[in-house]
C-alpha positions as CSV (number, residue, x, y, z in Angstrom):
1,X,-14.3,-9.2,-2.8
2,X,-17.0,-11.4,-4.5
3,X,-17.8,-8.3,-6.6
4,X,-14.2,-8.9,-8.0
5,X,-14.5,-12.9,-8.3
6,X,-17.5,-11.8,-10.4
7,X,-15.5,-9.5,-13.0
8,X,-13.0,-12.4,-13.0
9,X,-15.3,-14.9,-14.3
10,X,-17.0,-12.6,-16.4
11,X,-13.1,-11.7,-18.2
12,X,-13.0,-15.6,-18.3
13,X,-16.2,-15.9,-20.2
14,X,-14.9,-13.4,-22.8
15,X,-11.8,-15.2,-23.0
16,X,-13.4,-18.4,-23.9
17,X,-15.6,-16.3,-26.5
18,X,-12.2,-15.3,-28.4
19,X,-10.9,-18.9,-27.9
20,X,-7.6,-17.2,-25.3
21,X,-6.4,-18.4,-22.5
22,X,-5.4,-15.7,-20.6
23,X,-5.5,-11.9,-21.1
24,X,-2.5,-9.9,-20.5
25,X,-3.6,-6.2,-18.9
26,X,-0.5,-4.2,-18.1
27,X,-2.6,-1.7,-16.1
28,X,-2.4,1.4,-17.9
29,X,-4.0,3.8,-21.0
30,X,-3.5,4.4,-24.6
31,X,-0.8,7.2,-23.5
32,X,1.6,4.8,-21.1
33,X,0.3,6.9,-18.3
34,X,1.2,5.8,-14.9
35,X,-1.7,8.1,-13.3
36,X,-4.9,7.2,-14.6
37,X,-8.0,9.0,-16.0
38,X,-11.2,7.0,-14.4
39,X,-12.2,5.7,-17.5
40,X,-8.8,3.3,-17.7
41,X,-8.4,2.4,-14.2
42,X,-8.6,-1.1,-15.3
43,X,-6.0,-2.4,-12.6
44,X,-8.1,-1.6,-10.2
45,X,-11.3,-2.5,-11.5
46,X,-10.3,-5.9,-12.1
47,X,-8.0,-6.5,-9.1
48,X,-8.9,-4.0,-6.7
49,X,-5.5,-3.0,-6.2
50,X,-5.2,0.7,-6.2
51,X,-1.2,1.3,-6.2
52,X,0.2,3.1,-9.3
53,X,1.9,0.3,-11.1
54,X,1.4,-3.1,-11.9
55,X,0.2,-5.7,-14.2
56,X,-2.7,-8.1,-14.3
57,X,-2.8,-11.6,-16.0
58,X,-5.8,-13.7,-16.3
59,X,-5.8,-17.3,-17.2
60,X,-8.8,-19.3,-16.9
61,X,-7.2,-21.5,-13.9
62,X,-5.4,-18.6,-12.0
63,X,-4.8,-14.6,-11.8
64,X,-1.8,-12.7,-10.7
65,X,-1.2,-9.2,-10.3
66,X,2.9,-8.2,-10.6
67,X,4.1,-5.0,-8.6
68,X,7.2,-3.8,-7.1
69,X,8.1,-3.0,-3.3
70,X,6.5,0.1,-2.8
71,X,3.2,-1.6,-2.9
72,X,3.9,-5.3,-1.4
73,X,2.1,-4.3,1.7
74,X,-0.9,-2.9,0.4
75,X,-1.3,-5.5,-2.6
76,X,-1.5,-8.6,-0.1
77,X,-4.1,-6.2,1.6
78,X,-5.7,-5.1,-1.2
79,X,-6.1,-8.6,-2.7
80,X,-7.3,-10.7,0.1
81,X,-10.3,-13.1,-1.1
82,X,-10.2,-11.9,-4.4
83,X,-8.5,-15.1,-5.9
84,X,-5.6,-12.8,-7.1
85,X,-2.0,-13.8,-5.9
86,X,0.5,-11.2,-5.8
87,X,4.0,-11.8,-7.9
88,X,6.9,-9.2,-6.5
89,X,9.0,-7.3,-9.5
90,X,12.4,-5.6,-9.1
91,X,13.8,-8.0,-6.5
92,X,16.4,-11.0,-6.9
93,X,14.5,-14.6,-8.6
94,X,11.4,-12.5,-9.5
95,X,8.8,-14.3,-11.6
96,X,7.5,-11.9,-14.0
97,X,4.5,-12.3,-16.0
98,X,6.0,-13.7,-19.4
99,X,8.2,-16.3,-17.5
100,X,5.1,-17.3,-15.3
101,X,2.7,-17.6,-18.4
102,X,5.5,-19.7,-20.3
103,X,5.4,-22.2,-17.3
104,X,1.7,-22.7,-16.4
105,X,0.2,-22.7,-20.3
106,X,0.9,-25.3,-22.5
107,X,2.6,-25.0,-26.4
108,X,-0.1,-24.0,-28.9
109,X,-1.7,-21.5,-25.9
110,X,-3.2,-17.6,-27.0
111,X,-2.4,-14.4,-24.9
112,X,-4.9,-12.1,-25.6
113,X,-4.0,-8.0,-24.9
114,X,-5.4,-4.6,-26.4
115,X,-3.1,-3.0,-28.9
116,X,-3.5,0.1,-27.3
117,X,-2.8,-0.2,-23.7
118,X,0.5,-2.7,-24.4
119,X,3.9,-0.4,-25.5
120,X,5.9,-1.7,-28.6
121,X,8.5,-2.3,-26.0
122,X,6.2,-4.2,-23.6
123,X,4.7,-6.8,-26.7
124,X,8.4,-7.5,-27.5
125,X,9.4,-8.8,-24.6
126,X,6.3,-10.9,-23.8
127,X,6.3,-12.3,-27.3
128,X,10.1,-13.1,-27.5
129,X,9.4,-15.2,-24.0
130,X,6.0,-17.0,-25.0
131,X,7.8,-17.5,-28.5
132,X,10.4,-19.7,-27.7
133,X,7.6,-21.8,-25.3
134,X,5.1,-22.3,-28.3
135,X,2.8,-19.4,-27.4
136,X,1.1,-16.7,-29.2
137,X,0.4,-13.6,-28.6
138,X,-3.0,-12.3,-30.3
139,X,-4.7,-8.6,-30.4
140,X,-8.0,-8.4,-28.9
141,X,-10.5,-5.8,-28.5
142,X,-10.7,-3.7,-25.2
143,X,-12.4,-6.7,-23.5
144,X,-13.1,-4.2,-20.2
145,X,-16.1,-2.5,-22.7
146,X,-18.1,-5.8,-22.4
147,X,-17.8,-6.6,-18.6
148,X,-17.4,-3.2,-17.3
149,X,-20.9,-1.7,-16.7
150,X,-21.5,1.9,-16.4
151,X,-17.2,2.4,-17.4
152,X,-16.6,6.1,-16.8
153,X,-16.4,8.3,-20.1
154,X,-13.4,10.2,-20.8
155,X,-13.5,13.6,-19.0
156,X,-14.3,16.6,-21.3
157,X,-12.7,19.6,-19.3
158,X,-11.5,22.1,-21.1
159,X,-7.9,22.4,-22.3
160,X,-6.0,25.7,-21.8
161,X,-3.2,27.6,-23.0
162,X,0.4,27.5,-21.0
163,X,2.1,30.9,-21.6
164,X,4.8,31.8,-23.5
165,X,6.4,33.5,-20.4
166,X,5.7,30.4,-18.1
167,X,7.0,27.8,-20.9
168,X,9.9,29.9,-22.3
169,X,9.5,28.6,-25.5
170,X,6.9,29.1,-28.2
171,X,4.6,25.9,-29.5
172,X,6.4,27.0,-32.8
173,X,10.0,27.4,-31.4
174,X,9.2,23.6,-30.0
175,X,8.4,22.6,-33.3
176,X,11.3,23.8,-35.1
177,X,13.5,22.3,-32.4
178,X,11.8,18.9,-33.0
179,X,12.2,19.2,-37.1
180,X,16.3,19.5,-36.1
181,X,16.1,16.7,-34.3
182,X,13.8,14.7,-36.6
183,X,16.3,15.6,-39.8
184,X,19.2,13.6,-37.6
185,X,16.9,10.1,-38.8
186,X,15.7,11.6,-42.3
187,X,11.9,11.4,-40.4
188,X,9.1,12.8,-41.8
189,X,7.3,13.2,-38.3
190,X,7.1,11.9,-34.8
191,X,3.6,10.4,-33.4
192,X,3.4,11.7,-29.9
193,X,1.4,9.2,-28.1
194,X,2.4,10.1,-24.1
195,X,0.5,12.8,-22.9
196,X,2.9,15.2,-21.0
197,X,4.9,15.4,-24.1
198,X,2.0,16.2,-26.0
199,X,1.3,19.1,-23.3
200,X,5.0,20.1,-23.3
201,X,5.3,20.2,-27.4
202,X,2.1,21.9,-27.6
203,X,2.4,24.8,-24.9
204,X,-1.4,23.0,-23.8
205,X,-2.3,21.9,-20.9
206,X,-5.8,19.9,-19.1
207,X,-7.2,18.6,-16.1
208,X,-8.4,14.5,-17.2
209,X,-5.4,12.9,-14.8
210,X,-6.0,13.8,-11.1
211,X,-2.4,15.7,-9.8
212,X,-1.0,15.8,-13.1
213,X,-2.4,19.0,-16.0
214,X,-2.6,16.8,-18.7
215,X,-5.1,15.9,-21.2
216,X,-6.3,12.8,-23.3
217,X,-5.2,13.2,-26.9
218,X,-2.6,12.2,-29.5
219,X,0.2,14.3,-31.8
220,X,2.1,14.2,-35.2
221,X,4.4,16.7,-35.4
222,X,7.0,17.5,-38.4
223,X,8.0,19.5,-41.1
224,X,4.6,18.8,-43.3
225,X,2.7,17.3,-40.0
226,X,1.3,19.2,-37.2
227,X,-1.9,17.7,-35.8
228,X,-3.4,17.2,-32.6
229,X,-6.1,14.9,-31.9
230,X,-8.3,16.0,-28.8
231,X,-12.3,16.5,-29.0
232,X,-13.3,19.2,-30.4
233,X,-15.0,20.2,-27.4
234,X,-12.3,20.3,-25.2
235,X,-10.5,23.4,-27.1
236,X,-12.2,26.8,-26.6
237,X,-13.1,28.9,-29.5
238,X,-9.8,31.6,-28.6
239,X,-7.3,28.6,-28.9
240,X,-8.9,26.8,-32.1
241,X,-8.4,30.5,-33.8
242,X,-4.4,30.0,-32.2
243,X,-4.6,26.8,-34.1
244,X,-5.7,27.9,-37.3
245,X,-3.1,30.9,-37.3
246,X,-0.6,28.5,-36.5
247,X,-1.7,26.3,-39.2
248,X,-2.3,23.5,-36.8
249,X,-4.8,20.8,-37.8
250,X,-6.9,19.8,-35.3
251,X,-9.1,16.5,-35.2
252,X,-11.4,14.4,-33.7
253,X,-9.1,12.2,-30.3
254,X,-11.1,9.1,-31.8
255,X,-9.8,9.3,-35.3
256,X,-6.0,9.0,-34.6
257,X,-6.2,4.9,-35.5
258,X,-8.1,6.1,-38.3
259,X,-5.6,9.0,-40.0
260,X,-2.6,6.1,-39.2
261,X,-4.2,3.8,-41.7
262,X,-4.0,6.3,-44.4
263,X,-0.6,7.0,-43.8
264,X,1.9,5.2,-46.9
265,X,5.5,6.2,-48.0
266,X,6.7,7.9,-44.8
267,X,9.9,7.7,-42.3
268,X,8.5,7.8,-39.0
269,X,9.6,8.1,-35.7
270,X,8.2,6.4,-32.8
271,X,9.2,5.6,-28.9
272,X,8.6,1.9,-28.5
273,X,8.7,2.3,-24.5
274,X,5.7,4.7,-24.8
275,X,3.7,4.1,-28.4
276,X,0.8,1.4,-28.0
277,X,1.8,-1.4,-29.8
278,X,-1.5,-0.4,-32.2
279,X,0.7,2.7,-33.5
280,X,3.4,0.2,-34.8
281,X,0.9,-2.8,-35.9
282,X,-1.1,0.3,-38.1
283,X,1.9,1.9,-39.5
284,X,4.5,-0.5,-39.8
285,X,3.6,-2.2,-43.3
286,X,3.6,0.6,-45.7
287,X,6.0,3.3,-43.9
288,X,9.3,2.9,-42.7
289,X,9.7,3.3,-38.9
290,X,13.0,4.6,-36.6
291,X,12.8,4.0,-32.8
292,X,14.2,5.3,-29.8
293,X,13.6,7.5,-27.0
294,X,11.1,10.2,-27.5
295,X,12.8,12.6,-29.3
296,X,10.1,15.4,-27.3
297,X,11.0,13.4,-24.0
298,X,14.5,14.4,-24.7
299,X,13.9,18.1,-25.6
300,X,11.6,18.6,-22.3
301,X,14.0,17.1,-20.0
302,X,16.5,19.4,-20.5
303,X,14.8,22.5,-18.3
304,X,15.2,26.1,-20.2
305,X,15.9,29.1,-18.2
306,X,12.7,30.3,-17.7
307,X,11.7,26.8,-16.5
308,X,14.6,26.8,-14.4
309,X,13.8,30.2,-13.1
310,X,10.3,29.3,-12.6
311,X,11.1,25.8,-10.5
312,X,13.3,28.1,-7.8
313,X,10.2,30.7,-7.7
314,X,7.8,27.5,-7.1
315,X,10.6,26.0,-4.6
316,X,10.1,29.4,-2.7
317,X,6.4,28.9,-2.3
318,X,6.6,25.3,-1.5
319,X,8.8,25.9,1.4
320,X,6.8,29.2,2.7
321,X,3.8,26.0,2.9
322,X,6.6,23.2,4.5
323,X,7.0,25.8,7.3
324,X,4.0,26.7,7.3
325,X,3.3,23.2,7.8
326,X,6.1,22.0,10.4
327,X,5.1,24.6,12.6
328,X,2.0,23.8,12.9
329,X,2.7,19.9,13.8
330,X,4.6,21.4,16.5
331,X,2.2,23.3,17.6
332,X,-1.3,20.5,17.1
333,X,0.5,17.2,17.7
334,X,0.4,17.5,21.7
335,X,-3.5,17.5,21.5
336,X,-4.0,14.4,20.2
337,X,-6.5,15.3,17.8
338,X,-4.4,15.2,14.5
339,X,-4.5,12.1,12.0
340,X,-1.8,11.3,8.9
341,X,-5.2,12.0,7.2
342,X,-6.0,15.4,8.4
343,X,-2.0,16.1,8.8
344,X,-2.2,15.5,4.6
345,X,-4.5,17.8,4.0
346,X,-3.3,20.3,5.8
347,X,-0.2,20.4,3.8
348,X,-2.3,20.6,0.7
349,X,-4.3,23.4,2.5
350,X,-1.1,25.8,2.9
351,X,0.3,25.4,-0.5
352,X,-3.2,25.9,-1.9
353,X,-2.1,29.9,-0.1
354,X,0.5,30.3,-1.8
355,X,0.2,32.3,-5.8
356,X,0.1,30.1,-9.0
357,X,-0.8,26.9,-7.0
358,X,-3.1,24.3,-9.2
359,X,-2.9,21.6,-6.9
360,X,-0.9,18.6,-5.5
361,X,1.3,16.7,-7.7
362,X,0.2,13.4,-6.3
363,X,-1.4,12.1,-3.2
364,X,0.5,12.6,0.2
365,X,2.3,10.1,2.0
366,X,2.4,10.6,5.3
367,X,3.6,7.4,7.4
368,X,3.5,7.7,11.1
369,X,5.5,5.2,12.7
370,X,4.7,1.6,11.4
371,X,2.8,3.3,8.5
372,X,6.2,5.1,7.1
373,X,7.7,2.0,6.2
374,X,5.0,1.5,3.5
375,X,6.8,3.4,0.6
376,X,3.7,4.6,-1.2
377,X,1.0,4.7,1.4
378,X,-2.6,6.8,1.2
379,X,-4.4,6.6,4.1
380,X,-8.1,7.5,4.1
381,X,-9.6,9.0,7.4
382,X,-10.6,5.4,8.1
383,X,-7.2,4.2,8.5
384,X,-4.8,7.0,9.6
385,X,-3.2,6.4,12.6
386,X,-3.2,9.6,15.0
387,X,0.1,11.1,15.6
388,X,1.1,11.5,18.9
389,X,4.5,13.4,20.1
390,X,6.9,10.1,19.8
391,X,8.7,9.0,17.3
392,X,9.2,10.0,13.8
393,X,6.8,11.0,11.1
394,X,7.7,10.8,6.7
395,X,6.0,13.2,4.6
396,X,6.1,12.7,0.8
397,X,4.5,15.4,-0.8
398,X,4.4,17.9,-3.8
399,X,2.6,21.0,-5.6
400,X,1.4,21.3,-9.1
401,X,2.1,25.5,-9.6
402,X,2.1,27.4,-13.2
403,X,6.0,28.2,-12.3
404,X,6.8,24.3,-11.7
405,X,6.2,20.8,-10.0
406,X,7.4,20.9,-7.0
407,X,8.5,16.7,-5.0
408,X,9.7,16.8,-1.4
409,X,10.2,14.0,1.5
410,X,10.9,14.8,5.3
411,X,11.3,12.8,8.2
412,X,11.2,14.1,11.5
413,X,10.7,14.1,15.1
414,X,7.5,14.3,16.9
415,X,9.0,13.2,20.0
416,X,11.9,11.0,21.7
417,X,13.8,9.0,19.2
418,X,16.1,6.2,19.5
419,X,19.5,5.8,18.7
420,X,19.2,3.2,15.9
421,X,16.1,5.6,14.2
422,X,19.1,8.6,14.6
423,X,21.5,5.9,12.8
424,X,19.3,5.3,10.1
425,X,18.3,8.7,9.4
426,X,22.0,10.0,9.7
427,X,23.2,6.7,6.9
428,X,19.6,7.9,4.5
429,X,21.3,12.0,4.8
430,X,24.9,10.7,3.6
431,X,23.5,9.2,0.5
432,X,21.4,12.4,-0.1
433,X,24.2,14.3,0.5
434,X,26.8,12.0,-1.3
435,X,24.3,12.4,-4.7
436,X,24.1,16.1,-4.2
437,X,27.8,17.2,-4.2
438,X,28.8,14.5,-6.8
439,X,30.7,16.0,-10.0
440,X,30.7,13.3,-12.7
441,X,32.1,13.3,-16.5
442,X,29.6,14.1,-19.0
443,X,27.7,11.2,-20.0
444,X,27.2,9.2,-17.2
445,X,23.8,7.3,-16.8
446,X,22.3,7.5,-13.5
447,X,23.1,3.6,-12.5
448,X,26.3,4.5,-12.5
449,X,25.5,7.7,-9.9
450,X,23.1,5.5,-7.6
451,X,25.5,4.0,-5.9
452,X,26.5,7.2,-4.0
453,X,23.2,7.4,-2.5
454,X,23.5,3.9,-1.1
455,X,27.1,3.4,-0.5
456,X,26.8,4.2,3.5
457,X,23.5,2.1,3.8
458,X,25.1,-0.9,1.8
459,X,28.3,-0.6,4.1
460,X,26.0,-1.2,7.5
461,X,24.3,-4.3,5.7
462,X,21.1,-1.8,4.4
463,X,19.4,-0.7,1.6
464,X,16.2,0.2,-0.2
465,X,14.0,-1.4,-3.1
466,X,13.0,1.8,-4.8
467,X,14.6,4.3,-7.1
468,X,17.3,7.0,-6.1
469,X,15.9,9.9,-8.5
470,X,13.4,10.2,-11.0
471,X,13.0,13.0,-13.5
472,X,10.1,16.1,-12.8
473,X,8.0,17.8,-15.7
474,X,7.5,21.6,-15.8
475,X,3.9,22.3,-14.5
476,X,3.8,18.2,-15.6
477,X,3.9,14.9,-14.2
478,X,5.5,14.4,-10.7
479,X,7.4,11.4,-12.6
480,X,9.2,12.0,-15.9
481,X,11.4,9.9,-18.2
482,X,13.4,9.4,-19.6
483,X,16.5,9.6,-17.8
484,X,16.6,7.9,-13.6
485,X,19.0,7.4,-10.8
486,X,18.5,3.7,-9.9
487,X,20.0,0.7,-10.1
488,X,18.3,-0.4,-13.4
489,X,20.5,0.9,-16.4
490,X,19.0,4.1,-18.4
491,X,20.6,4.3,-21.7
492,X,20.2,8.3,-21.4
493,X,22.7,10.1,-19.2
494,X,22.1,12.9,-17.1
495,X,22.7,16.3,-18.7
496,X,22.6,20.0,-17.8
497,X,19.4,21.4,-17.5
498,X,17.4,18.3,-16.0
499,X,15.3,18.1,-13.1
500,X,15.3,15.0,-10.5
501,X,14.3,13.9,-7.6
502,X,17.3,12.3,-4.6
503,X,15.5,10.0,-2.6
504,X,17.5,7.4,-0.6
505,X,15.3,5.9,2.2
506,X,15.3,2.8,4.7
507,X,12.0,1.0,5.8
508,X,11.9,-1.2,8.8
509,X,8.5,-2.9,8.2
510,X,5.8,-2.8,11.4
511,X,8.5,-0.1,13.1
512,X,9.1,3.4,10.4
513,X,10.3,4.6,7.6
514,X,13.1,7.2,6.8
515,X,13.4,8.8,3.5
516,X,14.8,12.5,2.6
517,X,14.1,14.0,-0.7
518,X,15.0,16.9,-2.4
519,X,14.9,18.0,-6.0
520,X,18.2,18.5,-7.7
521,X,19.1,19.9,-11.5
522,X,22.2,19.4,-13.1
523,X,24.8,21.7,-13.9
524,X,27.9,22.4,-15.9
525,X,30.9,22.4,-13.4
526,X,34.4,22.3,-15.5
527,X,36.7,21.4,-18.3
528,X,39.2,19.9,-17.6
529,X,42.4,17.9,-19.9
530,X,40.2,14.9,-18.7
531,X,37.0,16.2,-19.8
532,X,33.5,18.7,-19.4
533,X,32.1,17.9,-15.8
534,X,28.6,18.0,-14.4
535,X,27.0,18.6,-11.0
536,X,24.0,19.3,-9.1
537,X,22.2,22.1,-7.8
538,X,19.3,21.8,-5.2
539,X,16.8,23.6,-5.6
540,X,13.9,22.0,-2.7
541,X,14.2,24.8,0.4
542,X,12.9,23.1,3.4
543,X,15.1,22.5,6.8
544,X,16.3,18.7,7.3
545,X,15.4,17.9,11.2
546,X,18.9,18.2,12.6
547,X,17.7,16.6,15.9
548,X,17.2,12.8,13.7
549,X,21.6,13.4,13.2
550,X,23.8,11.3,14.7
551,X,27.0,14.0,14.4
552,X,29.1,11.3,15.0
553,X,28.4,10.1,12.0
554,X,28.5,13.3,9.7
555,X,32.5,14.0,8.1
556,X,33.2,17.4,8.4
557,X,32.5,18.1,4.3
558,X,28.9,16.2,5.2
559,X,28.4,19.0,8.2
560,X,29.3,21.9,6.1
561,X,27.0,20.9,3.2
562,X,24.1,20.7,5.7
563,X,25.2,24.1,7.2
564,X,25.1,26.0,4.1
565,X,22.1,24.5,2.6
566,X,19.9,25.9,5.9
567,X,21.8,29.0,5.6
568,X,20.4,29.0,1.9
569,X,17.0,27.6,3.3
570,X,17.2,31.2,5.9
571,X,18.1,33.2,2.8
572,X,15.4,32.6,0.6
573,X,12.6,31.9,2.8
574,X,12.9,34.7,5.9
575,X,11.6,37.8,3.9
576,X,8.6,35.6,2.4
577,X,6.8,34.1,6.0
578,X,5.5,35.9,8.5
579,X,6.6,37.5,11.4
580,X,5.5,34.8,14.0
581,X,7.9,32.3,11.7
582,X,10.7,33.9,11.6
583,X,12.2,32.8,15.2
584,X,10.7,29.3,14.1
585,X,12.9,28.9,10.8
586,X,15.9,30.5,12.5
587,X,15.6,27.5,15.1
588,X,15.4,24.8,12.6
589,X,17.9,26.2,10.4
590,X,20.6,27.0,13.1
591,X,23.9,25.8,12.3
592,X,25.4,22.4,13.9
C-alpha cells in the first residue's frame, strides 16, 4: 500500500504544479469504456481498486474513491492502508463526489480533470454542483503521463473484418441507415467516440479490451464523412484496400483532436453520455452541435435477424458447455479437490469446445457460500474457497462467439440446503419469471418493468442493489446501452429486437448469494383497440436447479413457465451433447 501512498503524493505534487486542488478521475478511457485497455487502468493504478466502476478524487488533504454495491466488499478490502476512503453510490443519502467536493473545498477552489476521459454529461453535472459553491472546474493534461512510469502503450493487435453473413448488414447498409437517421436533426455527421459502436457501424472488430472484440479508435460518419481513426498498423493491407473501395478515409487514432479543430460550419451530432468532454470543448465554437443518445447505440440495439438467429445458435453452444459444466461439478465436487478458481476455468475450458468461441465475455463469478454474496467477485487461486458438497454455489458467466455474446447466472445445490436458502431462491425465480412473461404497451422504459422482478422480494421485506437487465452487444460488450431494467429511469424504452439480461438476485453477506440470469429479447405480441404490445422471448438454454424450489411458493402459471422452458432446454440441447449426457439433462430438466 505505500506504493499507492507514493502515487498519491506524487498526483499531489502535480496538482500544486497546475495551482488545483484536487483532480477529478472518473476511472475510465477516451471511449467511456467500462472494461479497460492496460494503458488506462488509471482507477486502479491510483487506488488499487480493481472493480469495474468507480471514481477517484484527489484533494491535497484527502482521497475518495465512489463505487456502487457490487464492489463495497472488495473496495474496503482493496483500499485498506492506502489512505483512500470509500464513498457508496446508488443507495439512499449517498455522497457523491460533486456534493463531497462542494463541502470540503472552499469558494475560489480549481478541479482539475482530462478532457478526454470526463463525458459531456459527466462535466455538466460536476460543474453545475461546484458552480453554485464558487468552484471551478479547469482542463488539465493527462496528469497519469508524468507519475505513471513505464504506463502501458496502447495494444497494436490487428483489427479484423466481421462478416457480412455474421453482422446481417453491410458497413455500407449501416451507413445509409445512420444518414436516415442523421437527416431527422439536419446533421452533417455523427462523431462516434464509444468503441463498440464504432465496431458495430463499421462491421470491424479487435482484441485491445480483455473479454470484449473491440478496438481503440474513433469515427465520423455521414453523408460527406466517413473516417475512422485507428493506427495504421492495426489494419491489414486486405481491409485498407476494403477501405479504399468503399471510399473510407482512414487516419492516424492520434489525429482525431487534430481533424476536430479544423472542422467550421457543421451540424453535428454527439452523445453527451459517451463523447469526452474534449469532443464538445474542440467543436463546439464554430459548428453547431445536437445531442442525444447515440444515434449508432440506437441502431445496434435493436438485434436484426441474422443477429437474432445467430444469438439462439450461440445460446445452443453455451448450454452444450453449462451441461457440460454442471455435470462435471456433480461428478468432482465429492473429492474435495475443486476451487471457485479452478471451477471458473473449467467453464471457460468447455465453451472454448464449442465452434466460433473467441473467448469469455467477462471474468467468472463464481461465489461459493459466503463468497456469492459479493455481487462481482474474481477470485484468484489464492483466495478461492474449495467447494465442498453443502450448500449452494452462483456462477455468473458468459462467451464471446462470432454468432453472439452469450450472459448467464445459476445458482445451485452442491449439497443439503436450508429452507430459508430454498425461500430465497424460489422469491429471486418469481421475479425472473414475473420479467419474462410480462406483455407491456409499446414504449415503456425499463424502470417501469423492474418492479416485476422485485415485487415478491419487496413483499417479504428484500431486495437487491443492482440492476434487473442490462442490454448485450452482438459478438460486443457483455454490457450495452442504452436502454436498462433498473430502478434508475432510462429515457429509451424497450423495443422489439433488443437483447437484455433478467437478473434479480438476493445477497446475505458472510452467508450466500442467489441470483438467476437469463438473456431475454423483446418481441412484438398484439394490437389491440388499446394499443401494439411487447414481450419477451428467452433465449439462455440452461436448466434452473429445481431442487433450490420451494413449490409451495410457485402459482400454478409460475410452474408451467418453468415446465416448458426445460422442455425447451430438452428440445434444443439433447441432439447436440453426448451420449453419456443425455440421462443427465433429462434429470435436470424433468417436469415438477
Amino acid at each position: 500500500m505505500n506504493e499507492i501512498r507514493q502515487r498519491i503524493k506524487a498526483l499531489r505534487m502535480e496538482l500544486l504544479r497546475h495551482n488545483l486542488d484536487a483532480w477529478y478521475i472518473p476511472g475510465t478511457d477516451p471511449h467511456a469504456s467500462e472494461y479497460l485497455p492496460d494503458r488506462w487502468q488509471t482507477r486502479a493504478f491510483i487506488s488499487g481498486f480493481t472493480g469495474s466502476y468507480g471514481v477517484v478524487v484527489v484533494t491535497q488533504e484527502e482521497a475518495g474513491l465512489w463505487t456502487d454495491s457490487r464492489y463495497f466488499l472488495q473496495a474496503e478490502e482493496q483500499l485498506k492502508g492506502a489512505g483512500i476512503k470509500m464513498y457508496k453510490l446508488r443507495v439512499p443519502d449517498a455522497l457523491p463526489p460533486e456534493n463531497w467536493l462542494a463541502k470540503k473545498l472552499q469558494p475560489g477552489s480549481k478541479v482539475g480533470f482530462d478532457p478526454q476521459t470526463l463525458s459531456v454529461s459527466g462535466f455538466r453535472s460536476l460543474d453545475n454542483c461546484l458552480n453554485k459553491a464558487g468552484i471551478s472546474m479547469v482542463e488539465t493534461p493527462d496528469l497519469f503521463e508524468k507519475i505513471w512510469e513505464n504506463r502501458p502503450a496502447m495494444p497494436t493487435d490487428s483489427i479484423f473484418e466481421f462478416k457480412h453473413p455474421f453482422a446481417g448488414l453491410s458497413r455500407k447498409e449501416k451507413r445509409e441507415l445512420l444518414e436516415g437517421e442523421l437527416k431527422k436533426y439536419n446533421a452533417d455527421f455523427q462523431v462516434i467516440t464509444a468503441l463498440d459502436e464504432l465496431a458495430w457501424v463499421f462491421n470491424l472488430r479487435g482484441s485491445d479490451i480483455p473479454y470484449n472484440p473491440v478496438f481503440a479508435g474513433y469515427g465520423i460518419v455521414g453523408k460527406n464523412e466517413w473516417i475512422l481513426f485507428v493506427d495504421h498498423a492495426k489494419v491489414p493491407l486486405d481491409l485498407k484496400t476494403h477501405f479504399e473501395k468503399e471510399k473510407i478515409t482512414l487516419m492516424p487514432y492520434s489525429n482525431f483532436t487534430g481533424w476536430l479543430k479544423s472542422v467550421r460550419g457543421k451540424k453535428i451530432f454527439i452523445d453527451p453520455g459517451s463523447a469526452g468532454f474534449v469532443v464538445y470543448s474542440t467543436l463546439q465554437s464554430e459548428n453547431k452541435l445536437v445531442e442525444g443518445t447515440s444515434l449508432v447505440a440506437l441502431l445496434k440495439a435493436r438485434k436484426n435477424n441474422t443477429e437474432l438467429a445467430g444469438f439462439r445458435e450461440a445460446m445452443k453452444k453455451d448450454g452444450v458447455a453449462l451441461l457440460e459444466f454442471l455435470f462435471w461439478l456433480r461428478e468432482n465436487v465429492e473429492k474435495g479437490t475443486e476451487t471457485e478458481f479452478t471451477a471458473g476455468r473449467k467453464l471457460a475450458e468447455f465453451r472454448s469446445l464449442q465452434n466460433g468461441f473467441k473467448g469469455e465475455s467477462f471474468a467468472p463469478i463464481v461465489g461459493y457460500k459466503e463468497h456469492g454474496a459479493i455481487v462481482h467477485l474474481n477470485v484468484e487461486p489464492e483466495n478461492a474457497l474449495p467447494l465442498k458438497a453443502d450448500g449452494i454455489l452462483l456462477f455468473d458467466s458468459g462467451g464471446q462467439y462470432l454468432q453472439g455474446t452469450t450472459d448467464v447466472t445459476r445458482t445451485i445445490a452442491l449439497g443439503e440446503v436450508t429452507e430459508q436458502q430454498k425461500t430465497d431462491f424460489t422469491l429471486v425465480l418469481k421475479g425472473m419469471i414475473a420479467l419474462t412473461i410480462a406483455k407491456f404497451p409499446d414504449g415503456t422504459k425499463g424502470c417501469h418493468l423492474d418492479v416485476l422482478a422485485r415485487k415478491a422480494l419487496w413483499t417479504n421485506g428484500l431486495n437487491y442493489g443492482h440492476g434487473t437487465g442490462h442490454g448485450v452487444g452482438h459478438f460486443l460488450n457483455v454490457h450495452e446501452g442504452p436502454m436498462s431494467i433498473r430502478q434508475e429511469f432510462n429515457e429509451v424504452p424497450i423495443q422489439p429486437g433488443m437483447v437484455m439480461s433478467n437478473e434479480p438476485g438476493l445477497y446475505r453477506e458472510g452467508e450466500y448469494g442467489i441470483r438467476t440470469e437469463n438473456m431475454i429479447v423483446c418481441v412484438e405480441k398484439e394490437t389491440t383497440a388499446f394499443g401494439h404490445f411487447l414481450g419477451f422471448e428467452t433465449l439462455t438454454l440452461c436448466p434452473i436447479d429445481t431442487r433450490l424450489i420451494d413449490f409451495n411458493l410457485l402459482s400454478e402459471k409460475e410452474r408451467n413457465w418453468l415446465n416448458n422452458y426445460h422442455q425447451e432446454v430438452r428440445k434444443e440441447l439433447k441432439p447436440l451433447v453426448r451420449k453419456e449426457l443425455v440421462g443427465f439433462l433429462e434429470e435436470l430438466t424433468k417436469e415438477i
